[in-house]
C-alpha positions, 0 to 999 in steps of 0.5 A: 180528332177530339173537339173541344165541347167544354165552353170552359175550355174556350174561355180560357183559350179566349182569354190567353189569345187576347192577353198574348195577341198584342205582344205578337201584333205590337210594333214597339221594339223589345227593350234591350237595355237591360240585356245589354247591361248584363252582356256587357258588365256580367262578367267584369262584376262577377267574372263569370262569363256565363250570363246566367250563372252572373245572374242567379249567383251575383245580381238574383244572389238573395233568391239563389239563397231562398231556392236552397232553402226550399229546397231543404224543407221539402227534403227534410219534410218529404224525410219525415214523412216518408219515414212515418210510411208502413207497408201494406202488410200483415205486421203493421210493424214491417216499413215500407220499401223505399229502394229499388233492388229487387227483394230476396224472393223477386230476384229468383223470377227477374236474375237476368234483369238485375244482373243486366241493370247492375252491368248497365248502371255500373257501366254509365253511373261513373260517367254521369257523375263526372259529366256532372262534377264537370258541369258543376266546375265549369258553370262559369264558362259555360252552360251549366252551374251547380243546379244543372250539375246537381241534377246530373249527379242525382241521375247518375246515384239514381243509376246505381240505386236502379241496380243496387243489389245491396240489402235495405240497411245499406240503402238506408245508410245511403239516404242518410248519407245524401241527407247528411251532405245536402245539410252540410252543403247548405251551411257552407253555402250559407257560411259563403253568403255570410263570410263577406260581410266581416270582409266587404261589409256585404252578404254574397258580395265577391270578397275575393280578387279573382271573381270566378274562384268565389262563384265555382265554390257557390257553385260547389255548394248548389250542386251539392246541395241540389244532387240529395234533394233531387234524389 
């Protein structure tokens, strides 16, 4: 086993363990107040019964907001500058490969395995989708919401990418497809935040008498949001 010989290393573990300590040795009861707050009005004020998505689309509303947002400046300055990427070749002209098929001339030496990812990822993409619409449609009653859900979608346009045997234009127009919808949907998020306030007098204040139906559409526009940004 590898002994730690950098006194940095000793430090910092020293300092963790007098920071953390008093918490493990400290008597004093955990407070509960807010929590029960949550358990006990979450659902009535947001009419979402899974806490979580009560909290990060009802009382953190506003932060919801500034994540999409990050999220929509790294994919658009990831875009800008991957688009500025050549490849290493002899014609500094020739752009640089950004899908996963196999080229013309690979896919003669590696047929078997195309073909297998082709089977394999037109096989489980289709139910890693709709396992993530679901995901994205039931956050409120369960765990789940629209940045889970996305992420799912993500890994099942991730399967079919894998296997794509389409040629680099078409993947192309993928991308900007994926670019395109993540766009939209952080407008009709950003809409959905500012309807309210001509209806309630509030941003992303419920303005609807069933609560649940104004968190299934945020939810909506997150995981569409979320699925292009994580591709």
């Amino acid at each position: 086993m590898k002994r730690w010989s950098n006194p940095a290393q000793i430090l910092v573990s020293f300092i963790f363990l007098l920071l953390f300590l008093p918490l493990f040795l400290s008597q004093e009861p955990w407070p509960t107040a807010a929590r029960d707050i949550l358990a006990e009005e979450a659902e009535k004020q947001t009419g979402a019964e899974n806490i979580v998505s009560a909290m990060y689309l009802g009382y953190r509303a506003f932060d919801t907001l500034g994540e999409t947002i990050v999220l929509l400046i790294a994919l658009s300055g990831t875009m800008s500058v991957v688009s500025l990427l050549k490849r290493n070749s002899e014609d500094v002209r020739t752009p640089v490969s950004l899908d996963f098929s196999l080229e013309e001339e690979k896919r003669a030496h590696h047929r078997l395995r195309t073909h297998l990812l082709e089977v394999v990822t037109g096989k489980i993409g289709p139910i890693i989708l709709l396992f993530g619409f679901y995901v994205v449609m039931h956050g409120h009653l369960s765990p789940g919401g629209g940045f889970q859900g996305g992420a799912i979608i993500a890994s099942g346009i991730i399967f079919f990418v894998l296997g794509n045997p389409h040629r680099r234009e078409e993947s192309e127009i993928q991308r900007t497809t994926l670019h395109l919808i993540e766009s939209s949907a952080f407008l009709l998020f950003l809409l959905a935040a500012l309807v309210p306030l001509f209806m309630t007098g509030e941003v992303l204040a419920n303005p609807f008498e069933a609560k649940e139906i104004y968190i299934i559409a945020l939810n909506t526009f997150i995981g569409l949001k979320v699925e292009p940004g994580s591709h």
